[in-house]
C-alpha positions as CSV (number, residue, x, y, z in Angstrom):
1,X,14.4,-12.8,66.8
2,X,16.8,-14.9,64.3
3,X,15.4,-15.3,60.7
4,X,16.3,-18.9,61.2
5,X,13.7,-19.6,64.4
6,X,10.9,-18.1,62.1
7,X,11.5,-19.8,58.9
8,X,11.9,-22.6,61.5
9,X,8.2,-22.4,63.2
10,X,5.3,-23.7,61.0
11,X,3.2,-19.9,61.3
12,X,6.8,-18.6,59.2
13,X,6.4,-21.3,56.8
14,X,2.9,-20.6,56.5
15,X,3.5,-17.0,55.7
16,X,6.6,-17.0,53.5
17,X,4.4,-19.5,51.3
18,X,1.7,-17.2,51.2
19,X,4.0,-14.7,49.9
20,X,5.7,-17.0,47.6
21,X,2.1,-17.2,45.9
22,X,1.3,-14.2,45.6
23,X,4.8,-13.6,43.8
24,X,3.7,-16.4,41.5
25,X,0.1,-15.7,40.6
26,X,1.3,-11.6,40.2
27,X,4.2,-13.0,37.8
28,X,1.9,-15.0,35.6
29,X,-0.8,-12.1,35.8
30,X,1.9,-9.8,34.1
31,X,3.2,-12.5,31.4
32,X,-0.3,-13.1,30.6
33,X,-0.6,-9.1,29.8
34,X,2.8,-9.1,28.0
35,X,2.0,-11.4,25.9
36,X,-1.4,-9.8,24.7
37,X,0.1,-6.5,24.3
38,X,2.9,-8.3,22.1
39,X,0.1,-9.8,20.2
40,X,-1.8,-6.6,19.4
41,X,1.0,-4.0,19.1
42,X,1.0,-3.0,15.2
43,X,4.9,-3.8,14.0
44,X,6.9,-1.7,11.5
45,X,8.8,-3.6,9.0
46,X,11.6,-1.1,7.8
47,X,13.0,-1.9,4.3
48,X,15.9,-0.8,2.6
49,X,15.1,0.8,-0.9
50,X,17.0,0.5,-4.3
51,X,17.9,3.8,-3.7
52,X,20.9,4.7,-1.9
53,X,20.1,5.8,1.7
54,X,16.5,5.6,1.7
55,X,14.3,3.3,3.5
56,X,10.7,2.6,4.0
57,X,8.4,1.8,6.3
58,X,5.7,-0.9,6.1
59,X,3.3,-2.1,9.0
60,X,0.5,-4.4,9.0
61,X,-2.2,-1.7,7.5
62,X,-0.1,1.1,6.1
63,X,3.0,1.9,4.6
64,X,4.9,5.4,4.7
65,X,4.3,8.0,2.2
66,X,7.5,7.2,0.3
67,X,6.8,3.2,-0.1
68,X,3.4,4.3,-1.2
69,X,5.2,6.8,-4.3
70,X,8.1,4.5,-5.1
71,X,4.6,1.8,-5.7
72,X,2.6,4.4,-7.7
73,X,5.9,4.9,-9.8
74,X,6.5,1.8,-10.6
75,X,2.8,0.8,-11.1
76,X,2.6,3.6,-13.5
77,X,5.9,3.2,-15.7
78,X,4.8,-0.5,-16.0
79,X,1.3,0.6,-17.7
80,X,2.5,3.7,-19.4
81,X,5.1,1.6,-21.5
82,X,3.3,-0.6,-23.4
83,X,3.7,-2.6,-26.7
84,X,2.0,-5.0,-28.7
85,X,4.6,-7.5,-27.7
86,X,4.5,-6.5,-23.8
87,X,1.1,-6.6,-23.0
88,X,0.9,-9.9,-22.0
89,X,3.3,-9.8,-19.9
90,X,2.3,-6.9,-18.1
91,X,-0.7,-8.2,-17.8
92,X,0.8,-10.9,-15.8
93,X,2.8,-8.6,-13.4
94,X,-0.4,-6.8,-12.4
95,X,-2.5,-10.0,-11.8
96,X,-1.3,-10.6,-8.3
97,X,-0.8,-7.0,-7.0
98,X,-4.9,-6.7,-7.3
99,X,-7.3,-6.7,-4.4
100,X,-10.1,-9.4,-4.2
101,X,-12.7,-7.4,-4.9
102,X,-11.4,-5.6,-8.0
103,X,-9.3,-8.5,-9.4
104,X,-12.0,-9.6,-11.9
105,X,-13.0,-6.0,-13.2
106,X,-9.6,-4.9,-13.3
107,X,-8.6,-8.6,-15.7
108,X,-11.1,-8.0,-17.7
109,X,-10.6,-4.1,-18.2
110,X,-6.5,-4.9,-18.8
111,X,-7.7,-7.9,-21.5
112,X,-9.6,-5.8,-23.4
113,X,-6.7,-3.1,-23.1
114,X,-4.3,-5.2,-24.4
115,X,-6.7,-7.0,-27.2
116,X,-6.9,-3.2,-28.7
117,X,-3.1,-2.4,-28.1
118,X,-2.1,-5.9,-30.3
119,X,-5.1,-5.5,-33.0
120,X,-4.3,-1.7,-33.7
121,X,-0.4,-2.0,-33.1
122,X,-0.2,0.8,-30.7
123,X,2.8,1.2,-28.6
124,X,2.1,3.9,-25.6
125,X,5.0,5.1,-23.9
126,X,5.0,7.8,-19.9
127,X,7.0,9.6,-18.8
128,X,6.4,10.6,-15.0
129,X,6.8,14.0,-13.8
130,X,5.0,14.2,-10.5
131,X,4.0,11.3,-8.0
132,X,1.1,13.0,-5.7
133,X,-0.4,11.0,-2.4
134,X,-3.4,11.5,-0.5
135,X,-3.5,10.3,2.4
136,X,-7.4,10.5,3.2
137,X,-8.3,8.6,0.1
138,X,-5.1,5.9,-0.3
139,X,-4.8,7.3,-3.3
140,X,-1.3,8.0,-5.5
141,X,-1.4,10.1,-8.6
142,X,1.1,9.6,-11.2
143,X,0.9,12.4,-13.7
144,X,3.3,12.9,-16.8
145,X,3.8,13.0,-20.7
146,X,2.4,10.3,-23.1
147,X,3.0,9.4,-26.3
148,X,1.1,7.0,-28.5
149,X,2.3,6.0,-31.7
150,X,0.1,3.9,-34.3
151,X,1.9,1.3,-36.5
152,X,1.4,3.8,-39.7
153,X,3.3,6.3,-37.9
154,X,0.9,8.7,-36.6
155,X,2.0,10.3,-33.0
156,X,0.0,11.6,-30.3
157,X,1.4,13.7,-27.2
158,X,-0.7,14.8,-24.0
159,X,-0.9,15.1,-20.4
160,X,-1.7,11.7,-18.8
161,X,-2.4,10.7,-14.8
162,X,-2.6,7.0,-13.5
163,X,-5.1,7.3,-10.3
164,X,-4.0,4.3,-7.9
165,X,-5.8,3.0,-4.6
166,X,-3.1,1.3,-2.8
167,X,-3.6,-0.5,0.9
168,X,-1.7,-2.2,2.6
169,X,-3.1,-5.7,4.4
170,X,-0.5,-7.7,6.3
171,X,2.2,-6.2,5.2
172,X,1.8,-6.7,1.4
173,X,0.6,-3.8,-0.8
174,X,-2.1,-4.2,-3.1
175,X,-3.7,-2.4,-5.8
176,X,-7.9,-2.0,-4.6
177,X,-8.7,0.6,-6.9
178,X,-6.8,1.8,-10.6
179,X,-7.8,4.7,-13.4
180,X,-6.0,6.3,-16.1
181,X,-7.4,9.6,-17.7
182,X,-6.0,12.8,-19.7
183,X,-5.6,15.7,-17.4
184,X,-3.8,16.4,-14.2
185,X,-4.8,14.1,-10.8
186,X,-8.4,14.5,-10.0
187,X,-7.8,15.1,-6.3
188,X,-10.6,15.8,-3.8
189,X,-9.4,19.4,-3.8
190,X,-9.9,19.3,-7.4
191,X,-13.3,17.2,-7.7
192,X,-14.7,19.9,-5.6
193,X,-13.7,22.9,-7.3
194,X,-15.2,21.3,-10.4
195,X,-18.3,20.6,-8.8
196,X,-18.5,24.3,-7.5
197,X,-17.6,25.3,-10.9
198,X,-20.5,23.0,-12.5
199,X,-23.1,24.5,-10.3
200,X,-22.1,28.1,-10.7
201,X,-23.0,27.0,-14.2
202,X,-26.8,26.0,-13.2
């Protein structure tokens, strides 16, 4: 039988529309599913670093380990170096980088920070030696040298970690949690020793 005579006959129209419809309704079936994958799938944003040859890797919720150090760094070199004519403006630089939820106690822990730093003419300057994350807590440990010298002269030298809760929320880091203490990083390794240690003591 020609192709021609069927397509010709009205049951050969009937049936190549059928098919046609099928074609159409399994074609929008499938857009519909692309597009709600596209809409769900997590993207990586990939940026190039400062640093020759390295890049990072930022998604909607969470960032690669590196992204998360060269942040701690920086977070921790701009509140280790501090002067009674750069508080303020440190102060400023921090403002935005701060979650919701911690911005007010973190403003008012920084003012009073900075009102003691320009009333007792204290200039605080850190050195990093070790950047530390851990991935189960967010957190990023910056641990390295301080020095704070008083306006009579007097020095002071010691060990000195900034303890950072970074997340990441559409794509931009923020700062939800922030501590600064003498010592090495109080990691969860750590915090539990100590609290074995403190009841072999009972």
């Amino acid at each position: 039988m020609k192709l021609s005579a069927v397509m010709g006959s009205w049951r050969g129209a009937q049936a190549t529309a059928r098919l046609l419809m099928v074609f159409c309704v399994s074609e929008s079936v499938a857009i519909v599913a692309l597009s709600y994958v596209l809409l769900k799938v997590d993207r990586t944003v990939v940026l190039d670093a400062p640093e020759q040859g390295r890049t990072y890797e930022v998604s909607q919720a969470s960032a690669s380990r590196d992204y998360l150090e060269t942040w701690g760094y920086y977070l921790a070199h701009l509140l280790g170096n501090v002067t009674p004519d750069s508080v303020g403006f440190i102060k400023e630089r921090l403002a935005p980088l701060f979650c919701p939820s911690v911005y007010r106690e973190a403003m008012v822990a920084l003012s009073d920070q900075a009102a003691t730093i320009q009333r007792e003419r204290i200039s605080i300057s850190f050195e990093p030696r070790s950047v530390l994350v851990e991935e189960e807590t967010h957190k990023v440990f910056v641990n390295g040298q301080a020095v704070s010298r008083a306006v009579m002269g007097g020095e002071t030298r010691y060990q000195r970690t900034f303890e950072f809760m970074i997340d990441v929320k559409d794509y931009r880091m923020q700062v939800c949690g922030l501590a600064a203490y003498e010592g090495g990083p109080r990691t969860l390794k750590v915090l539990a020793d100590l609290k074995l240690h403190e009841k072999s003591k009972e």
